[in-house]
N, C-alpha and C positions, 0 to 999 in steps of 0.2 A: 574418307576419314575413318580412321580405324576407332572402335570405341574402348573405353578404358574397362575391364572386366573385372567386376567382385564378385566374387564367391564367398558363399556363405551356407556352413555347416548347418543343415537343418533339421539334423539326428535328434534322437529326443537329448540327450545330456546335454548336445551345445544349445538345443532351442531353451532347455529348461533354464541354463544359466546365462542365458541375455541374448542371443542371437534373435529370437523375437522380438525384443525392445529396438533391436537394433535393425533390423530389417525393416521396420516398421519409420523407423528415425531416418533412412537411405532413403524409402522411397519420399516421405515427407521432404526431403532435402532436396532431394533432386526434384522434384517437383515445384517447390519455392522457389529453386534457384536457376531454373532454366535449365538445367544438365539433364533432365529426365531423357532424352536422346540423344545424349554423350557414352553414357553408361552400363553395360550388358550387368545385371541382376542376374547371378547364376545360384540356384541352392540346392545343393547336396544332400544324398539321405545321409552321409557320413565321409567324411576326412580321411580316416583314420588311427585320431591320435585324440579319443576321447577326453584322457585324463588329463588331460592339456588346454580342453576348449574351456570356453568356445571357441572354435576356428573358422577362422575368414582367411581368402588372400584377394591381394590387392593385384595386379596385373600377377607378377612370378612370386610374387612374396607374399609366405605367410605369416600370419599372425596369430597368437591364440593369448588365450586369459585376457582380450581387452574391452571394456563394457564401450558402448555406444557412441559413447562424446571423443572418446580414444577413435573410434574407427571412423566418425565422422571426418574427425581433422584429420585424418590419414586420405581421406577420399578427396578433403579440400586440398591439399598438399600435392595429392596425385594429379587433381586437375588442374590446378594451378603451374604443374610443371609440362604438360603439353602442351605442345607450340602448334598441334594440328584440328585445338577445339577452337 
């Protein structure tokens, strides 16, 4: 089983503006909900494209400027759509 991989900017700009709330919010999640070994938790010292974060991606896609509850239900949307969890 292949597992679904987040990546998460953990440079200081994206941590200061909510990638720690949110990192924090992921493991909590996957941990209540069973997924905690669905999931690869990947974090970067940096993206690239600071002015933009914070930046996450979800398997190929990224994301940025989204606070916590946005990247939550992106994560529940992503597992929800594999057919091999």
């Amino acid at each position: 089983m292949k597992k679904l991989v987040v990546e998460l900017c953990m440079g200081s700009s994206c941590f200061a503006r909510g990638n720690s709330q949110t990192l924090v919010a992921l493991e909590s999640y996957l941990q209540d909900s069973g997924y905690a070994d669905c999931v690869d938790l990947v974090g970067h010292l940096c993206m690239g494209d600071c002015s933009k974060g914070p930046n996450i991606r979800i398997a190929d896609t990224t994301y940025q400027g989204l606070v916590a509850e946005e990247v939550l239900q992106l994560v529940v949307d992503a597992l929800a759509e594999r057919k091999d969890l």
